[in-house]
N, C-alpha and C positions, 0 to 999 in steps of 0.2 A: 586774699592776697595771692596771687599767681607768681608761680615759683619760675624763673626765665636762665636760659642758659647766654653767655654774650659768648660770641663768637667772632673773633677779629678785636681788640685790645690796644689797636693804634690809634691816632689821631681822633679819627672821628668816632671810633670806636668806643675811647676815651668817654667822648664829646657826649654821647651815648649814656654812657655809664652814669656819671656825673648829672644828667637831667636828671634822673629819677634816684639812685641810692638813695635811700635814705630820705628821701623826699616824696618818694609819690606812695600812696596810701593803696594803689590798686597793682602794685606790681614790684618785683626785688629782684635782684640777679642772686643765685646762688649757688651759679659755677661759671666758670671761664675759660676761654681757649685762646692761647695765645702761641701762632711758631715763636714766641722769645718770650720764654719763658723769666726770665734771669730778669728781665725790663719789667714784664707784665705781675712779677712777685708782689712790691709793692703796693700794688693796686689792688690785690688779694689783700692782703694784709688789713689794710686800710681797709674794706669796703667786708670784708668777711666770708669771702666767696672762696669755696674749690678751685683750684685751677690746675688745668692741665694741657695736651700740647694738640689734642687731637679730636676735632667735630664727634667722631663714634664715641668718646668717653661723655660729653653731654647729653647725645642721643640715649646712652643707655643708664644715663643717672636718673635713679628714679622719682629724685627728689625736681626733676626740669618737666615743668609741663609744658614748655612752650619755647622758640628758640630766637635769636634777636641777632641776624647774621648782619655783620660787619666788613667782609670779606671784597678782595679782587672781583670784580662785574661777572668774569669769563667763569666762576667758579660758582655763581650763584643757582642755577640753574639746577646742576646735580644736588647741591647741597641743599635745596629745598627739597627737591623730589626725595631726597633719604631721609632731612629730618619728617617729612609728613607721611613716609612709606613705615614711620615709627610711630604713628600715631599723634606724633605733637606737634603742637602748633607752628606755627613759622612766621616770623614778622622779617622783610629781607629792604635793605637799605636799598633806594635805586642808582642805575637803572638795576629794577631783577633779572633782564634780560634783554640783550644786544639787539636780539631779530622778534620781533611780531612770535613767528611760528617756538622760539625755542620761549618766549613768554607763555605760551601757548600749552605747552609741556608741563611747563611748572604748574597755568592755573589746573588744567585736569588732574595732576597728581596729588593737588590737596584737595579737591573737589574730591575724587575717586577714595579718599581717603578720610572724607569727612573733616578737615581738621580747617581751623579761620587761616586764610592768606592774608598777612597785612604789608603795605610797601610806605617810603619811606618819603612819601610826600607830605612832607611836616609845612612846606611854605603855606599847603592849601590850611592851615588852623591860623595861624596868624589872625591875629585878633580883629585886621582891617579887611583879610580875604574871606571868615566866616562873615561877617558883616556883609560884605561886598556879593556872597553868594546870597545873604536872605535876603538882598534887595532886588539882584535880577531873577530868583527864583519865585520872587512875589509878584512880580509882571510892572512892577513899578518903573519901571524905563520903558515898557514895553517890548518886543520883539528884538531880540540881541541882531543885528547889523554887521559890526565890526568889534576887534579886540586890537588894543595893543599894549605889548607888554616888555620891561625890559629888566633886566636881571644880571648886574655886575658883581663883580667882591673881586679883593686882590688876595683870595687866599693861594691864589697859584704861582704867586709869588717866593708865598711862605712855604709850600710843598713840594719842596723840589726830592727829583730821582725815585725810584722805585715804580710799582705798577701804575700810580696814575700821571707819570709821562710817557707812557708805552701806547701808541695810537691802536694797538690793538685792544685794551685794556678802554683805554676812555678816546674813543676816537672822535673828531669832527672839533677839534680846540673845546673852546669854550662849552661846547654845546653838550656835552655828558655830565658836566660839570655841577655849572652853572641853567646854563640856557633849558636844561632838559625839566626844569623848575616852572618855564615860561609855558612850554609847551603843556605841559599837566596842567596847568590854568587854562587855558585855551581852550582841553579837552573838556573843562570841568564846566567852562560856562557856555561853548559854542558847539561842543559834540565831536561828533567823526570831522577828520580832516578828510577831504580827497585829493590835494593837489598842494607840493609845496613846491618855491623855487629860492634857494637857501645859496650862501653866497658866502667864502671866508676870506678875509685879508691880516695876513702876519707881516709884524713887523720885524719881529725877533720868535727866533722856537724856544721851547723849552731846554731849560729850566728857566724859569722868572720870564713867561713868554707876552710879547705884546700883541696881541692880536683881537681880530673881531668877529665876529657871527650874525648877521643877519638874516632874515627869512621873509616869506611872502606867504600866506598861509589860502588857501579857498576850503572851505568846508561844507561838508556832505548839506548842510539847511539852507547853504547858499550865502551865509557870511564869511566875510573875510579876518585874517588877521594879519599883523606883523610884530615880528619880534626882532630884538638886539639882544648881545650879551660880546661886554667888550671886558677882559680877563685883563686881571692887574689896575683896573679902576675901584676906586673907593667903592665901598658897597650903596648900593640903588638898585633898589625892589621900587617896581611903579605895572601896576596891573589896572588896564582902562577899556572898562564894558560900556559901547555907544548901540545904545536901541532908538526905536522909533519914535519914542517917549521922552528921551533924554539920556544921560549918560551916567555913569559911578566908577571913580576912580579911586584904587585902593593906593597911596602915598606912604612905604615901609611898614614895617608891621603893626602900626596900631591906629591908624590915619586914612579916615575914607571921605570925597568928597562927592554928594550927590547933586546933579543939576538937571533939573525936570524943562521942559522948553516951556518958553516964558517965565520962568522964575530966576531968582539969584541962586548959586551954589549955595550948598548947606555945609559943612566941613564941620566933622567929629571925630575927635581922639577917644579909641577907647584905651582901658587898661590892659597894659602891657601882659602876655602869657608868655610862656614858657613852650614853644610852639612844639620842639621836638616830645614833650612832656604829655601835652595833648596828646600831641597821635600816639604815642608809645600808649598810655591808658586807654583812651579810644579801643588800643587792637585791646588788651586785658577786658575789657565792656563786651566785645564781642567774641570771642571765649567764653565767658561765662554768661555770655547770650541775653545783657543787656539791651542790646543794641548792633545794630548791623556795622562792619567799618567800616568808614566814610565814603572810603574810593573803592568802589563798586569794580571786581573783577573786570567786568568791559573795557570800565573807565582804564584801568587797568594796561589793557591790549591794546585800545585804541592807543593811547600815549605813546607803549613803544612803536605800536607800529606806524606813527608821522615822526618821530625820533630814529627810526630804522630809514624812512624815507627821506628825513633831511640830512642823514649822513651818508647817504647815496646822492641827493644831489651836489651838498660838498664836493663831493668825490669826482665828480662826473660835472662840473658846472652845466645840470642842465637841470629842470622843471623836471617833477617827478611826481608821479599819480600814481593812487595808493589804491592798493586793489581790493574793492568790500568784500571783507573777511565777517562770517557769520558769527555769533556770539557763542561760548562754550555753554 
């Protein structure tokens, strides 16, 4: 059992806690950091954890070997580099980092320090996305072509005020969000991007914001992708890999549809996981050196840095090309 510190006690922080207390067999929280203290009591309480107000009192409890940050995007960066400059582990919710180069920072600082990086792309376990990877990883469609992929929820409806209406904190609408979900699928099945031309329309700003994201993606093997993410729409997860072979479409977390050319669709529900749950023990597998975790450092880099590049062409409504950056 891997003794983990949580770091950050809000929302999703919560969200966090609650997949695994008491539930998962490979990992336990047994300290806590919350700046509100007086809120995050409770939670101690109930769940049986330490808590205190300040990231160093985790780092230096001897009883944390590993750390499960929760925290503002902008803050993530240092706080990895000093929990892994302490020897322990770090599992950091995304995005871990705004720019490609400050991603970059963090992976060398747990690299240079031995310790497992794990990030917080829990949509890629989804019971329909692992599925969806052993099919285009088994050549069964053939040579991947194109992606398209779209990724809604109205929880930004639900979240108003604080650091994640701050465009410095989660910039580009939807796309830090949500959308940054689409893009790490993209990375995971088609590679390096090199070229996106990314495009936003509001209708209303925050708080309770209407607005949209779409993108045009070209990638480094020569497939293409596109993506949408429309904020304040019902939730829709739809991830769709077209190869030379045929196609496989992943339809919400547990729903894949395969179709080979000249054949009828195949369509299979598997059983529902607990997706945030997976990846959280996944990283505990690779600490105690089970198993490697899933999203491979690169996978990693690459991601922010076409999420570094479509919030630059947001910004600038223009086509942006992504400069090959060599792997740490």
């Amino acid at each position: 059992m891997l003794n983990a510190a949580a770091v950050g006690l809000g929302r999703w922080g919560q969200t966090i806690l609650n997949s695994i207390q008491g539930k998962s067999e490979r990992i336990r929280v047994v300290h806590g950091v919350s700046k509100e203290p007086d809120t995050a009591r409770p939670l101690a309480e109930k769940y049986g954890f330490r808590l205190s107000t300040d990231l160093s009192d985790a780092i230096a409890d001897p009883h944390v070997q590993a750390v499960l940050l929760a925290t503002p995007h902008s803050l993530h960066v240092e706080q990895v580099s000093a929990v892994a400059a302490a020897g322990k582990h770090v599992w950091c919710e995304k995005p871990f980092a705004l720019t490609r180069a400050e991603a970059a920072r963090a992976v060398a600082a747990c690299r240079e320090a031995g310790v497992v990086l794990g990030g917080g792309n829990n949509k890629r376990c989804f019971a329909s996305m692992r599925e969806l990877k052993r099919v285009v990883s088994s050549g069964e469609i053939g040579e991947v072509l194109h992606v398209e992929g779209h990724y809604s929820n109205e929880h930004s409806t639900r979240v108003a005020g604080g650091w994640r209406d701050d465009p410095k904190e989660s910039p580009g609408a939807g796309m830090t969000g949500a959308g940054l979900h689409i893009l790490d699928a993209f990375v995971n099945f088609a590679g390096p991007a090199r070229y996106v031309d990314a495009r936003t329309v509001s209708k209303k700003a925050p708080p309770d914001p209407r607005d949209v994201v779409a993108a045009l993606i070209e990638f480094e093997s020569g497939a293409t992708g596109v993506m949408a993410t429309v904020r304040a729409a019902p939730m829709y997860w739809r991830v769709h890999v077209f190869g030379t072979n045929g196609s496989a479409e992943a339809r919400g977390e547990d729903t894949l549809v395969v179709a080979k050319i000249g054949g009828a669709p195949r369509e299979t529900t598997y059983p529902h996981v607990d997706s945030l749950r997976v990846l959280i023990e996944a990283f505990a597998d690779a600490v105690e050196g089970r198993a490697p975790f899933p999203v491979s450092t690169d996978d990693m880099l690459n991601v922010i840095g076409l999420f570094e590049a479509s919030i630059k062409s947001l910004e600038t409504g223009k086509p942006v090309a992504l400069s090959s950056s060599p792997s740490l």
